[in-house]
KENU-390245 format. One line per 5 residues: their letters; for each residue x, y, z of N, C-alpha, C. Coordinates in steps of 0.1 Angstrom, whole numbers. Last residue first. Layout:
<recs>
a	X/Y/Z/X/Y/Z/X/Y/Z | ...
</recs>
This chain:
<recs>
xxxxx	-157/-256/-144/-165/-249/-152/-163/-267/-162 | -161/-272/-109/-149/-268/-122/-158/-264/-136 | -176/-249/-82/-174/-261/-91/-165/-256/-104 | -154/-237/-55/-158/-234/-69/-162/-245/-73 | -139/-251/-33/-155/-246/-29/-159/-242/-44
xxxxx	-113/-245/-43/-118/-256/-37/-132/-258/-38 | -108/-218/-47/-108/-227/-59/-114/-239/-55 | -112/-208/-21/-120/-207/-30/-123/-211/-45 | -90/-215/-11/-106/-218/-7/-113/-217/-16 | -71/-203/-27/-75/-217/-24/-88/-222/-24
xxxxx	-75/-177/-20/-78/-189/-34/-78/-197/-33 | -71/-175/6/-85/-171/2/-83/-179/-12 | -40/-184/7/-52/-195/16/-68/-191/6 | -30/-165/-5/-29/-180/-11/-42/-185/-5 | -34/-138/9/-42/-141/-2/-42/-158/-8
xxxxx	-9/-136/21/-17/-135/25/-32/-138/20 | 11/-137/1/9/-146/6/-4/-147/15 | 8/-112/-13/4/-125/-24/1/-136/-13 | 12/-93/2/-3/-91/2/-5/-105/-5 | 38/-98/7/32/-99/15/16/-103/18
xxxxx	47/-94/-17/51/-105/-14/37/-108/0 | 44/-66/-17/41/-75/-30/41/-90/-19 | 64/-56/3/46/-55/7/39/-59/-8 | 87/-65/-6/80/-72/7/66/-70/10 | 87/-46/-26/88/-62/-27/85/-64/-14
xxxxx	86/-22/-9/78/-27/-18/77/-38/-28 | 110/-27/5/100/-24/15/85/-24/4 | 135/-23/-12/127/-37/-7/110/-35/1 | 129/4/-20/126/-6/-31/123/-23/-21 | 140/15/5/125/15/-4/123/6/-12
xxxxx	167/2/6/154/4/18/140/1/17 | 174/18/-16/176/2/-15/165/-3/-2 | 174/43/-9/170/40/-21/165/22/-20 | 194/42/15/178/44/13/170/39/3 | 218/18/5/213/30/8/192/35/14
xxxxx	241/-5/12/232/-4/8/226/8/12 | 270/-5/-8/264/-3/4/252/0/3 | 293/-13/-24/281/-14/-28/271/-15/-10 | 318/-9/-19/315/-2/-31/302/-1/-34 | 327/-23/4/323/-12/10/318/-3/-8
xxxxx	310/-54/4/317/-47/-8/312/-35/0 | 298/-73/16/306/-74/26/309/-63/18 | 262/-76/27/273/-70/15/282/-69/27 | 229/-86/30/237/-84/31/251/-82/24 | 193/-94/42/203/-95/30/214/-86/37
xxxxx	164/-113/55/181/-108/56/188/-104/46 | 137/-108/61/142/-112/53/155/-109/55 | 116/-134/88/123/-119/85/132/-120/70 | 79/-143/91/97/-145/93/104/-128/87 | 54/-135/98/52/-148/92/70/-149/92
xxxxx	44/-121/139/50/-121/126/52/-137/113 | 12/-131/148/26/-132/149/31/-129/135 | -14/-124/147/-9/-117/159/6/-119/154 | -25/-114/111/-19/-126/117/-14/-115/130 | -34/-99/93/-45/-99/103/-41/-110/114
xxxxx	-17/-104/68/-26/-94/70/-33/-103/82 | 21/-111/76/4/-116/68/-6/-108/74 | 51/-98/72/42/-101/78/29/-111/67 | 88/-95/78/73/-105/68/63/-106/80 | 108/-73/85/103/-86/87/94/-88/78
xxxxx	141/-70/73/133/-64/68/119/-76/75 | 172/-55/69/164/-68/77/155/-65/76 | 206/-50/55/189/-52/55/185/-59/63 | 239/-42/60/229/-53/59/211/-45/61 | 275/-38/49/261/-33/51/247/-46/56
xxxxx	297/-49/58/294/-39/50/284/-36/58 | 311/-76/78/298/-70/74/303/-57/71 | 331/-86/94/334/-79/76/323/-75/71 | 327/-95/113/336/-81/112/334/-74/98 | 294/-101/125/304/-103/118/311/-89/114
xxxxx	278/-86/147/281/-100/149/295/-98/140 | 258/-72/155/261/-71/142/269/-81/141 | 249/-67/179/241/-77/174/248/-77/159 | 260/-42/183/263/-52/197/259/-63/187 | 245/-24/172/260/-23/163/267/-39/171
xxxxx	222/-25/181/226/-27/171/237/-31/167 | 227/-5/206/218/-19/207/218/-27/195 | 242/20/200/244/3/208/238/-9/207 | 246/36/168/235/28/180/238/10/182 | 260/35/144/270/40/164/256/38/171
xxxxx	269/25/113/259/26/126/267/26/138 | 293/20/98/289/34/104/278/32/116 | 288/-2/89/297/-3/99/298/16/105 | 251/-6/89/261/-4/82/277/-1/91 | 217/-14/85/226/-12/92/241/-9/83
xxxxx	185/-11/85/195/-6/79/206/-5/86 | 150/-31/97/167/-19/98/176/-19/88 | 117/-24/96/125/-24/86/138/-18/93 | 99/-39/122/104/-26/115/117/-31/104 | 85/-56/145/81/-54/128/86/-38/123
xxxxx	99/-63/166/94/-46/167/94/-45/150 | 104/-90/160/95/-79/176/93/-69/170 | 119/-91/134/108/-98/140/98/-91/149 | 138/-75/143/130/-68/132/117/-76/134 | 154/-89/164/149/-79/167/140/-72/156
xxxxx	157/-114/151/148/-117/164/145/-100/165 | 177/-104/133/168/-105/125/154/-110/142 | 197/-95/153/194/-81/143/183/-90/137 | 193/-114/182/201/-109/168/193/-100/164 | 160/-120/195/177/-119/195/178/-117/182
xxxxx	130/-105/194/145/-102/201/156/-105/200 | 124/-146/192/121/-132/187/128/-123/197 | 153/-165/188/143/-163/190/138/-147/190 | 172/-186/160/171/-173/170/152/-170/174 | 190/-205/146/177/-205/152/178/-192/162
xxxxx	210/-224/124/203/-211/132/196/-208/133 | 218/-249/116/225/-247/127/213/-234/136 | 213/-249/90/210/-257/101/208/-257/118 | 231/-229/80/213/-232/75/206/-238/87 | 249/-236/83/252/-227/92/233/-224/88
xxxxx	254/-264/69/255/-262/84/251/-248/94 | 255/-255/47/245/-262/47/244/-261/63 | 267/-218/41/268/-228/42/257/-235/47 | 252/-190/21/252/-195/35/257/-213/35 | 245/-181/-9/255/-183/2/258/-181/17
xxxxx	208/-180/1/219/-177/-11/235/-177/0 | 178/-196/14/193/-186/17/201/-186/5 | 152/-205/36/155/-200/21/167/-192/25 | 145/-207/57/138/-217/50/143/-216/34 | 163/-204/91/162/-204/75/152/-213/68
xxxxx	139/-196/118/146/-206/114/146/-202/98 | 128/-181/150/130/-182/133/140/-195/130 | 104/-193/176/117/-192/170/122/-188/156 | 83/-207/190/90/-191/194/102/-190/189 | 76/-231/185/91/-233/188/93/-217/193
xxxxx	56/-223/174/53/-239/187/71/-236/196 | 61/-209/152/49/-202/166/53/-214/177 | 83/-201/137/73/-217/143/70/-207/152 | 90/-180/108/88/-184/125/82/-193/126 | 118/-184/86/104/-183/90/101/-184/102
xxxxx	138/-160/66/132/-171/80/120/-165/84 | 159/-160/43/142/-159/45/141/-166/55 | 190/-143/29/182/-150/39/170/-149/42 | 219/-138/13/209/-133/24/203/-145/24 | 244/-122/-5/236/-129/-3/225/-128/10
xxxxx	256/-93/-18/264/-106/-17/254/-115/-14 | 231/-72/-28/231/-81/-21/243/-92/-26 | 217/-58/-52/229/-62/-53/239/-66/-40 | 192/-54/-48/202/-48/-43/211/-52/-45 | 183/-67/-70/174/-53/-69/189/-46/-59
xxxxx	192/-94/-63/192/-92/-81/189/-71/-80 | 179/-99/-39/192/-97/-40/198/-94/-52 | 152/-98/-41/156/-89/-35/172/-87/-37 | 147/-117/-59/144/-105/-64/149/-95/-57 | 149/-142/-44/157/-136/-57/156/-124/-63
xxxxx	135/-136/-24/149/-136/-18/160/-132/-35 | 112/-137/-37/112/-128/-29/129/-124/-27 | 116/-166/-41/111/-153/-57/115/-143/-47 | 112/-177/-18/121/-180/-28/126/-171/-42 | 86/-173/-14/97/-165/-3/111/-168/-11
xxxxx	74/-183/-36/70/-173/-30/84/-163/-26 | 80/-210/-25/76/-208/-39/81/-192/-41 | 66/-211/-2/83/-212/-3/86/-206/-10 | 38/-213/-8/44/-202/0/60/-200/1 | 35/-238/-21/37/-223/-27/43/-209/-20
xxxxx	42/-256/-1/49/-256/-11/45/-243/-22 | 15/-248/20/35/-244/21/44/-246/7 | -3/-254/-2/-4/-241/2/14/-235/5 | 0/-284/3/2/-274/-13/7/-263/-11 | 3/-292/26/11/-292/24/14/-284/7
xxxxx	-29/-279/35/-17/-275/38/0/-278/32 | -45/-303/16/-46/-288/16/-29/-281/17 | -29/-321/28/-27/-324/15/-29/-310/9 | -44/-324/51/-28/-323/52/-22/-320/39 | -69/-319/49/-65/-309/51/-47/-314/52
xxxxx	-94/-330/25/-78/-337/27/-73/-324/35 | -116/-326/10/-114/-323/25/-100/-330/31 | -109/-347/-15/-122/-336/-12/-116/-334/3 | -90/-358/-38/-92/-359/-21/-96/-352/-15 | -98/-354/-64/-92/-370/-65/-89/-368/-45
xxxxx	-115/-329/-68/-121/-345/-73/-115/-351/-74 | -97/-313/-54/-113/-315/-51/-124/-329/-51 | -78/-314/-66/-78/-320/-50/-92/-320/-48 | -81/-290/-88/-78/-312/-95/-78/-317/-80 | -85/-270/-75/-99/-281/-83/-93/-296/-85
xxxxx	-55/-269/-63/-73/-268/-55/-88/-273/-62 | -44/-269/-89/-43/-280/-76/-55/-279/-72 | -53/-238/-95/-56/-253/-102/-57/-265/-95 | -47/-223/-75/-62/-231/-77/-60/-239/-85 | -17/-226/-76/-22/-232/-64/-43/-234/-66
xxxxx	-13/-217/-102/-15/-232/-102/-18/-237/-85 | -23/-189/-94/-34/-197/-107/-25/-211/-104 | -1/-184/-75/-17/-179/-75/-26/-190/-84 | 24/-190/-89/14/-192/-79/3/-196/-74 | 18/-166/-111/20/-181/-113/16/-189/-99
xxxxx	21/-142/-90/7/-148/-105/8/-162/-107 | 45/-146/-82/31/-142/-78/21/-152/-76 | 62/-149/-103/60/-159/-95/48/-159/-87 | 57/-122/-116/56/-134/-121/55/-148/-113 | 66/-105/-99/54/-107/-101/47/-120/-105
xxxxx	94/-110/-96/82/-117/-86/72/-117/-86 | 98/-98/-120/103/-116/-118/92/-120/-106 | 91/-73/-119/84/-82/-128/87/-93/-123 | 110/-65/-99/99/-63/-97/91/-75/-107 | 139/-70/-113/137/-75/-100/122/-79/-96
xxxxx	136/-49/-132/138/-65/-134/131/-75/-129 | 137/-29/-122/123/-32/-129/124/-46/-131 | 159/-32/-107/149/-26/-100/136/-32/-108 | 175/-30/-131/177/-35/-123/168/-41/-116 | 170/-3/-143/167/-14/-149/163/-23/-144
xxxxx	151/15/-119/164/14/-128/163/-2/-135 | 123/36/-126/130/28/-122/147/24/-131 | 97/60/-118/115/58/-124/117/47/-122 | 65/63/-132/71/59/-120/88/57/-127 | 55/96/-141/52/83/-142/64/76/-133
xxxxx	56/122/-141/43/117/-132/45/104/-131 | 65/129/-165/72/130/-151/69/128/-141 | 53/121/-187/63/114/-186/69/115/-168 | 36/141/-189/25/130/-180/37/121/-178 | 50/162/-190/41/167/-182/36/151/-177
xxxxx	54/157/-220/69/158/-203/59/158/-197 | 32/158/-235/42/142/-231/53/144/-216 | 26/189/-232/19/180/-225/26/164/-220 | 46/199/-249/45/199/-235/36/189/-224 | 46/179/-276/57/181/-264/54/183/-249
xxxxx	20/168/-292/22/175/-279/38/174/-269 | 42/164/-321/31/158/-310/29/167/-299 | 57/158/-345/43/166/-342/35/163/-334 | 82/151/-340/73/143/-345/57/149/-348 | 90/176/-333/93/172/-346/84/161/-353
xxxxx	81/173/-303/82/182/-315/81/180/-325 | 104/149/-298/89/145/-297/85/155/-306 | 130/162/-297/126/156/-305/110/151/-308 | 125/187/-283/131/191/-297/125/176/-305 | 118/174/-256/107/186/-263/111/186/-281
xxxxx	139/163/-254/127/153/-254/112/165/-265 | 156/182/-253/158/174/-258/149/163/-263 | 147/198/-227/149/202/-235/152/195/-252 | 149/173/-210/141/183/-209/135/193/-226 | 166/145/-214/164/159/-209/156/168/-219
xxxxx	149/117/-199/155/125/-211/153/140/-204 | 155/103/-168/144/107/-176/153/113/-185 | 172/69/-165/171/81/-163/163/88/-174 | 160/37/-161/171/42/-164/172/59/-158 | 125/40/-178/135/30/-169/152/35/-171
xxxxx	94/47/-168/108/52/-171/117/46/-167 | 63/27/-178/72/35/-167/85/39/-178 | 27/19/-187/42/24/-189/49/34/-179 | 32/-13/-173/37/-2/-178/27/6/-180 | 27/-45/-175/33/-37/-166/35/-23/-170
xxxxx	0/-69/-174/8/-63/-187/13/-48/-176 | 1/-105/-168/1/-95/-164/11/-81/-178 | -17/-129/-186/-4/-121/-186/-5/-107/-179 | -30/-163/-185/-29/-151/-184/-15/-141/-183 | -22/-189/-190/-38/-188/-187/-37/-171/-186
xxxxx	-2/-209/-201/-1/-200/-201/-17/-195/-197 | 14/-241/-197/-1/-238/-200/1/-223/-190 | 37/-258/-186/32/-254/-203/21/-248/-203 | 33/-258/-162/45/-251/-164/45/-250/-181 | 3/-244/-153/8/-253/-153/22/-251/-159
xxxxx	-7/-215/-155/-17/-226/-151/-11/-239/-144 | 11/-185/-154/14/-199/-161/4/-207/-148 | 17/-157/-165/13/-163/-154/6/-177/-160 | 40/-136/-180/31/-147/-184/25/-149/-168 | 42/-105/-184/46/-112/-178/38/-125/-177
xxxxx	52/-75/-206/47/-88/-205/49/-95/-199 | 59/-38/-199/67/-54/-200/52/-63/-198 | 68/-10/-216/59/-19/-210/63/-37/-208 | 83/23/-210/90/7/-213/71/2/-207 | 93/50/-229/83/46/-224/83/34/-222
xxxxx	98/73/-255/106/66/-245/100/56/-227 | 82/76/-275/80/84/-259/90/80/-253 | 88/48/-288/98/64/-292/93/72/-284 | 86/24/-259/87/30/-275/93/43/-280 | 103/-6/-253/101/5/-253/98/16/-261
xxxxx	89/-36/-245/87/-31/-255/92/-14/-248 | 98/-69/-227/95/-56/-225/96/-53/-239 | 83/-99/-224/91/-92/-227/87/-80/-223 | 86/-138/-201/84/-123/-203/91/-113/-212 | 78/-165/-225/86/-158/-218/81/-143/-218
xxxxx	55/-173/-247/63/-180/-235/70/-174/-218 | 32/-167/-267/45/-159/-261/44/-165/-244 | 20/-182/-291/18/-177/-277/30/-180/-271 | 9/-158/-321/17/-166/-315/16/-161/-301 | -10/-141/-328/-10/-154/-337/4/-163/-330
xxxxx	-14/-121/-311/-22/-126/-311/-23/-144/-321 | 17/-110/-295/14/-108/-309/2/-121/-305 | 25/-91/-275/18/-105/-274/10/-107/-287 | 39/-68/-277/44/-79/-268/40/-89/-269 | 29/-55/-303/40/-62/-299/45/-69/-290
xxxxx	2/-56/-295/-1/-66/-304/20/-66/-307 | 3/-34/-267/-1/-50/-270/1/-59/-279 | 4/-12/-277/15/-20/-272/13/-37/-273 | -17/4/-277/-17/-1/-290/2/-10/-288 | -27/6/-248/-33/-5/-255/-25/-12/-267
xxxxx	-24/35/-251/-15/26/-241/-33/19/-250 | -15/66/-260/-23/54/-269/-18/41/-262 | -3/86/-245/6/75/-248/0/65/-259 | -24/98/-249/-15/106/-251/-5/97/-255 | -51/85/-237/-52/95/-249/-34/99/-257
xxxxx	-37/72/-216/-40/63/-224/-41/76/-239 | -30/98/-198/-21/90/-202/-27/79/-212 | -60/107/-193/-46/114/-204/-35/104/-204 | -73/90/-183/-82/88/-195/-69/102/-204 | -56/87/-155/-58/76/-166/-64/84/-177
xxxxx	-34/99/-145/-44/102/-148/-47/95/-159 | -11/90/-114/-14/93/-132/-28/90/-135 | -6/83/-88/-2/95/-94/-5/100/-111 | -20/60/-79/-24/76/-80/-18/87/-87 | -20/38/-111/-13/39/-99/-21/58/-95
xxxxx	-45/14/-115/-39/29/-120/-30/30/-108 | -57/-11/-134/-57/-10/-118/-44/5/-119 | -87/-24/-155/-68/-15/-148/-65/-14/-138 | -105/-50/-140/-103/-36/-148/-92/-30/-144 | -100/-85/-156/-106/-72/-145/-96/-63/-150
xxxxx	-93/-92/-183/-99/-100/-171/-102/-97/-163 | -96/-80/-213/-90/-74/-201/-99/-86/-194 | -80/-99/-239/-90/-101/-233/-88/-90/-220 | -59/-112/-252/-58/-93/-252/-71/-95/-244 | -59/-137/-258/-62/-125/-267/-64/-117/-266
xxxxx	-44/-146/-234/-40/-146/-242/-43/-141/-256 | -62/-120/-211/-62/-132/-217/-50/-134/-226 | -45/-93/-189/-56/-104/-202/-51/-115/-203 | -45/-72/-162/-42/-89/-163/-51/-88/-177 | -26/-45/-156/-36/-49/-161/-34/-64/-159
xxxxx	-9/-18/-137/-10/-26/-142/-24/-33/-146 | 10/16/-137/-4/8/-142/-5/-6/-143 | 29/17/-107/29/13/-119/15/8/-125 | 35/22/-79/37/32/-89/35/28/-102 | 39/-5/-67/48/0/-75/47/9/-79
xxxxx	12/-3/-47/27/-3/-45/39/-1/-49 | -4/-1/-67/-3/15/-58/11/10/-55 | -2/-25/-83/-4/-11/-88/-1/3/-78 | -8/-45/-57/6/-44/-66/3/-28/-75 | -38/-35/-57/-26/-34/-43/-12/-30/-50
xxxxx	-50/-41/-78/-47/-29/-70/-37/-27/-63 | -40/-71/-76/-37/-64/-86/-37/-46/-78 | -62/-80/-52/-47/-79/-52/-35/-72/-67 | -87/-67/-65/-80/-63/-54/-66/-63/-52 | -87/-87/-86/-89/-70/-91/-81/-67/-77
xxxxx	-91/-111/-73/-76/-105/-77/-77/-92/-85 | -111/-111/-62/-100/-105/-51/-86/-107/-59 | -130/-108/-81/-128/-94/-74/-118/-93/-64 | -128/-130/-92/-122/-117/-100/-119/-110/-92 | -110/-162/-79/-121/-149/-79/-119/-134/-84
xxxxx	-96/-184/-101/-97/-177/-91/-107/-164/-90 | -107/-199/-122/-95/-210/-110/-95/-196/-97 | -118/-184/-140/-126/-198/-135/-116/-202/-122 | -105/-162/-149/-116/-163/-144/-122/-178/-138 | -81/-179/-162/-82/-174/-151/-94/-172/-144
xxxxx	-97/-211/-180/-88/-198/-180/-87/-188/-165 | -99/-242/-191/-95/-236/-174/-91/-223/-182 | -116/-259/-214/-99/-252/-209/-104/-243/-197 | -131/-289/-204/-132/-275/-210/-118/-265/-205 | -120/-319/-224/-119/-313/-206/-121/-297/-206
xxxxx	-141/-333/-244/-129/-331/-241/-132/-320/-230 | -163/-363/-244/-156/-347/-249/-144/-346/-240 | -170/-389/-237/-154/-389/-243/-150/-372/-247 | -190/-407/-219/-183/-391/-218/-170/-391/-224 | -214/-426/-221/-196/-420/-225/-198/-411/-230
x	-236/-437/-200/-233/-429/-212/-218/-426/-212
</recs>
């Protein structure tokens, strides 16, 4: 018999499991402080909101009318390519983020908001004008101040990796069905997808971190368990030799020591702890981050992230601390999760 129909369209629900990316969506939501959702290209919800704790969903939707954003970021008669943001007269930012099947094929959009981006309105000012519009003043300050700050920058930074995330995520199942039916149980062919997303990944991660801190440049190493060792897999100004060249074991240097003792350091030419300041190596180091990478349930760390400033104008602060330490635990829970879709794209039949 000929089979000449046509190939049924793949949308998210089919390439990956609802309930572990309701989960991983959670995750990203508590860690950002930020409501987020996944739809369809028709506004479709594909699992259920995912709320950050600090805000009270059934008053923030009543008050902000959160939904009626949608038909500007993703107007339903055209498909919107690129990510946008919409801010409205609450003063209120939501941003659209594609997550892409294939590098033309759009299968879902994470929708991010609403947050405060920049600095809050004052007080008094927000009340005169909202007021006027005849709205609940007091009540809008009330749920505006609950909602998460960010700086532009910051919010930038966050969406871009979401984005790679998500993308990720949906074309590492895709592969996983189209490997099913051209090399069923191929495990080198498995593995070598999986590492080419996980780069994918640590690559988004290193750009997000340095675009968020304003990082001169930095660094993603990974560990070989065979070798007991890190090694660059990913860098921004670092020469090709000095890529090559570096290999530290767990304990040595400032990134062997964030490795061991999985902690986030902050260093700066002010640090006066010996055991640190001994490992800081270069004169003109400003400031630097080190930050390790883990995976959920792994005995060995997965590598460390490095960033760094020689500009005594741009030193890195606490603030900067925080904000990586929730791109690394984004990054973290995505990588951790590739293998489960996988699998599970693999083991799915194709709708």
């Amino acid at each position: 018999m000929d089979n000449d129909s046509p190939t049924p369209r793949l949308g998210l629900r089919e390439l990956v499991d609802p309930s572990r990316w309701q989960s991983l969506q959670t995750h990203f939501a508590r860690v950002l402080g930020i409501l987020i959702r996944t739809i369809s290209p028709s506004h479709e919800l594909l699992v259920a909101p995912s709320w950050p704790p600090s805000v009270e969903a059934d008053r923030a939707i009543n008050l902000l009318k959160i939904g009626e954003e949608l038909d500007q970021l993703a107007p339903r008669r055209d498909a919107v390519r690129e990510g946008t943001t919409v801010t409205t007269v609450l003063g209120v930012t939501y941003a659209l983020v594609p997550i892409r099947m294939t590098a033309e094929e759009i299968v879902a959009y994470f929708v991010v908001g609403p947050a405060v981006l920049g600095s809050r309105e004052d007080e008094l000012s927000f009340r005169r004008r909202i007021g006027a519009m005849g709205l609940d003043a007091e009540a809008l300050h009330a749920l505006l101040v609950s909602l998460k700050l960010y700086t532009f920058t910051a919010f930038r930074s966050a969406l871009n990796l979401l984005e790679e995330v998500g993308t990720s995520i949906a074309q590492l199942a895709y592969q996983a069905k189209q490997l099913t039916a051209m090399a069923p149980g191929s495990l080198k062919i498995d593995e070598a997808v999986i590492a080419y997303h996980t780069d994918r990944v640590l690559h988004s991660l290193l750009d997000a971190a340095t675009l968020a801190t304003k990082a001169d440049g930095g660094s993603v190493m990974l560990y070989d368990p065979q070798r007991d060792e890190l090694k660059i897999r990913a860098a921004q100004g670092l020469s090709d030799e000095i890529i090559a060249a570096t290999a530290l074991r767990r304990g040595e240097g400032l990134a062997g020591l964030a490795a061991q003792e999985r902690r986030l350091l902050l260093l700066d030419d002010q640090t006066f702890d010996g055991r640190l300041k001994a490992r800081m190596g270069r004169a003109n180091l400003v400031s630097s981050l080190i930050a390790p990478l883990t995976v959920e349930g792994a005995s060995q760390p997965l590598g460390v992230l490095n960033l760094r400033t020689s500009n005594p104008q741009r030193r890195f602060t606490q603030e900067h601390m925080e904000l990586l330490r929730r791109l690394i635990d984004l990054t973290d829970a995505a990588l951790s999760n590739l293998q489960v879709f996988f699998t599970h794209a693999r083991s799915s039949p194709s709708s």
